[in-house]
N, C-alpha and C positions, 0 to 999 in steps of 0.2 A: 631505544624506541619507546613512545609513550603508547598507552591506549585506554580506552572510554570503552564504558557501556554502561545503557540506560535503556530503559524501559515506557516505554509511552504508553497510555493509556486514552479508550475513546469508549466511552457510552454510545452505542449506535443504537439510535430509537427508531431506526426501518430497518426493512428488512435489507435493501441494496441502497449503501450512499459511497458519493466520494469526498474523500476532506482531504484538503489542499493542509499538507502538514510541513511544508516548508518550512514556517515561521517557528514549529517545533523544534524542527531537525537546528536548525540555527542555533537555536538555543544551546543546542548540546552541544555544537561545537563550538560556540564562546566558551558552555562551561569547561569541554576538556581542554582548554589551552593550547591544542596542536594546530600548526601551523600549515604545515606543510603533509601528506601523505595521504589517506582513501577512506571513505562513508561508508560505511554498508546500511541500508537499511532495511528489515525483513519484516513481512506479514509473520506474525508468529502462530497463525488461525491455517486453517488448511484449506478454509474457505472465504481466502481473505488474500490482496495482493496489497504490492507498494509498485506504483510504477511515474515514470517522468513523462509530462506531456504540459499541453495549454491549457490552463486556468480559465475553461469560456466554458457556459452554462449550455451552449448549443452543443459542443463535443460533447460534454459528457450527458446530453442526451441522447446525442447519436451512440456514444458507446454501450447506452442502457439499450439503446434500440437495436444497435448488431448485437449484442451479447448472446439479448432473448429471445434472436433469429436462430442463433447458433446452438443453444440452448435454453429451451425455454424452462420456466417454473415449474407449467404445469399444462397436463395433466401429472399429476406425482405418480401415477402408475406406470408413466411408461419407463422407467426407470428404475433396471432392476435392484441397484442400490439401496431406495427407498423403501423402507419398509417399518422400521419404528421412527426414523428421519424421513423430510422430507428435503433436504437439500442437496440430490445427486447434483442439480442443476447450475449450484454453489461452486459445487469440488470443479466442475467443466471449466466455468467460468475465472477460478484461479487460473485454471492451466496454461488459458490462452494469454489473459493479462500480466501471469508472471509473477514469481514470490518478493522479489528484490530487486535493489538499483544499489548500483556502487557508484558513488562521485567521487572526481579527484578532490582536494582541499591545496586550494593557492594561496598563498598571503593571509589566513587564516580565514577565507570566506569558499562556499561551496563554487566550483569552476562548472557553472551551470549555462548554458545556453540563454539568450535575450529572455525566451519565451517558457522556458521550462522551469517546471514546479515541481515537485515530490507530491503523491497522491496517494491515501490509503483508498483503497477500493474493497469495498465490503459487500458482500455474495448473500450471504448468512445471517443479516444481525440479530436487533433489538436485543442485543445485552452488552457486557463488557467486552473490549476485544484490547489486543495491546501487539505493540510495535517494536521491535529492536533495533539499536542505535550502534554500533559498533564502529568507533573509529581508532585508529593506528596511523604512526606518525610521531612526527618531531615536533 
């Protein structure tokens, strides 16, 4: 069995964006050669996810807008984690979105549904953040 890993990297200059990193992830598995076997790809931030959904500018303002329902920003006080940080509101919002997505790999393209995309979702930004690429296979 073969396997890959890589590292991606994103400058995120807000505080919460999503990037459509499909066209990433591809990348890496042209470069590992495997044809056949599974994706993984992980938030390596702890205020930070990877997750599969639709590429439309209105979901992911709905998802900014359930997030901030769910957990909002601020006030930073009420949040006992907060205290020389202020992103308890960050850590929440991983939790719900999720670290990681595994895709199968078919005919050496990701076995992805019509409409789904791989998505970084960043909690926390404005600095560097980076992604893990992990695949295994033939």
């Amino acid at each position: 069995m073969k396997h890959f890993r890589k590292e991606l990297w994103f400058e995120i200059k807000k505080r919460r964006e999503f990037i459509n990193i499909t066209p990433e992830v591809e990348e890496c598995l042209a470069e590992s050669g495997i044809k056949e076997g599974l994706l993984l790809c992980n938030a390596m931030h702890i205020t930070a996810s990877v997750f599969i959904n639709d590429d439309e500018s209105g979901l992911h303002q709905d998802f900014e807008k359930w997030l901030e329902g769910l957990a909002p920003e601020k006030p930073y006080s009420q949040y006992r984690h907060n205290g020389y940080e202020d992103n308890a509101d960050a850590h929440l919002k991983r939790t719900v979105m999720g670290r990681e997505v595994v895709v199968a790999i078919t005919g050496g393209k990701l076995d992805l549904g019509p409409w789904e995309q791989i998505f970084y979702g960043e909690f926390d930004g404005k600095r560097k953040k980076r992604v893990l690429v992990k695949i295994i296979g033939e």
